[in-house]
N, C-alpha and C positions, 0 to 999 in steps of 0.2 A: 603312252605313258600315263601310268595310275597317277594322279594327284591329292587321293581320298588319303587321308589319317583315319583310321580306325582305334575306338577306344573300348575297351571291355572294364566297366565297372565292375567291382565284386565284392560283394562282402564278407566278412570274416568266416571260419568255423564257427563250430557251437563250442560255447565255454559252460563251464559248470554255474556261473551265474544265469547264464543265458535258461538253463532249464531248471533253475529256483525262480525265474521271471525277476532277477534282480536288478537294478539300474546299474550300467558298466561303467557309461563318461568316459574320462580319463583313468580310471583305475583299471590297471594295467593286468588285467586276468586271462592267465594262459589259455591255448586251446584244451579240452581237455578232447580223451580217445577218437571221441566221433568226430570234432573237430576238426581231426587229421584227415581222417577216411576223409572228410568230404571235401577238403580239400587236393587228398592225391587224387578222388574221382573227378576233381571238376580240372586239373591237369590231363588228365586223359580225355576228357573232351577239349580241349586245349591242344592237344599233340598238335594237328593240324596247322595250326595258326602259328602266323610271325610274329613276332616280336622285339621291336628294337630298345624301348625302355619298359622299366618295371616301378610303379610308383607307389606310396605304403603313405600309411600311419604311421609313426613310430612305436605305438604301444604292439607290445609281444603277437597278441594276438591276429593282428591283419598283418605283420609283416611273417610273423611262422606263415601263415593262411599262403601270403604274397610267393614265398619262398620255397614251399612247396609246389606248387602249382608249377614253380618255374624251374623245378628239382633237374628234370634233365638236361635243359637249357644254358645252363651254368650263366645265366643273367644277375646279375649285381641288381636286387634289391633299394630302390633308392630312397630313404623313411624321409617322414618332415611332419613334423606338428600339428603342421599349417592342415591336414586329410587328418586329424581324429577329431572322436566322434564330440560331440557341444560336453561343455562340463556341468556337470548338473550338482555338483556340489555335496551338501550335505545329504541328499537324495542319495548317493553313489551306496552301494552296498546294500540300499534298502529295497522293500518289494516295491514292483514298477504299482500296484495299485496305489501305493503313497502317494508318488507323483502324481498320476491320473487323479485324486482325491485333491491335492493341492491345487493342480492345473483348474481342474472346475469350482472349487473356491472362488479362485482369481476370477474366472469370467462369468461369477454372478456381482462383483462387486460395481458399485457405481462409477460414474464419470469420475465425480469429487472423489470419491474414495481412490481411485485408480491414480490421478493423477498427486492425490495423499502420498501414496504407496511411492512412486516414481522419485517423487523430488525427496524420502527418505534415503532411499537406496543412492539417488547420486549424490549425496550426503556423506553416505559411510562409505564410497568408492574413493 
């Protein structure tokens, strides 16, 4: 008797953000064409394999990705929150260099300064 659980992580298709190098987060952006394709190809390397649950993100994009993948299967899709991606906020929609440009901001800034920054933010939370 097998005792191993087997888990296959996956990421989503390509979105139209994805190839303007946009920030996604939680904003909720479809697969767009190629998206699909690579998800019915990565189903067909898939045929092979069992599978008893099916687990997602909620936002459109990994569970199409999800649901696809699992097209022949007729397996129920199961979304939750809890698996999307971190929320990046006002970043969402912007180019990823913004971020990268923010990110290294932050980690030239001092101890004091850092710890400045911290006790504002749990302030306005």
């Amino acid at each position: 008797m097998n005792n191993l659980t087997t888990f296959y992580i996956v990421r989503h298709g390509l979105t139209d953000w994805n190839v303007a190098s946009k920030v996604q987060g939680h904003s909720d952006i479809p697969l767009n064409e190629i998206g699909e394709q690579q998800a019915k190809a990565l189903g067909k390397k898939f045929h092979d394999k069992k599978f008893d649950l099916a687990f997602s993100s909620d936002l459109m994009r990994a569970k199409r990705t999800a649901e696809i993948v699992l097209l022949e299967r007729k397996l129920e899709v199961l979304t939750t929150e809890l698996l999307r991606e971190r929320n990046f906020g006002n970043f969402e929609g912007k180019p990823g260099q913004a971020l990268t440009a923010f990110r290294d901001l932050l980690s030239k800034l001092t101890d004091e300064e850092q710890a400045f920054l911290d006790n504002q933010v749990e302030h306005l939370c």
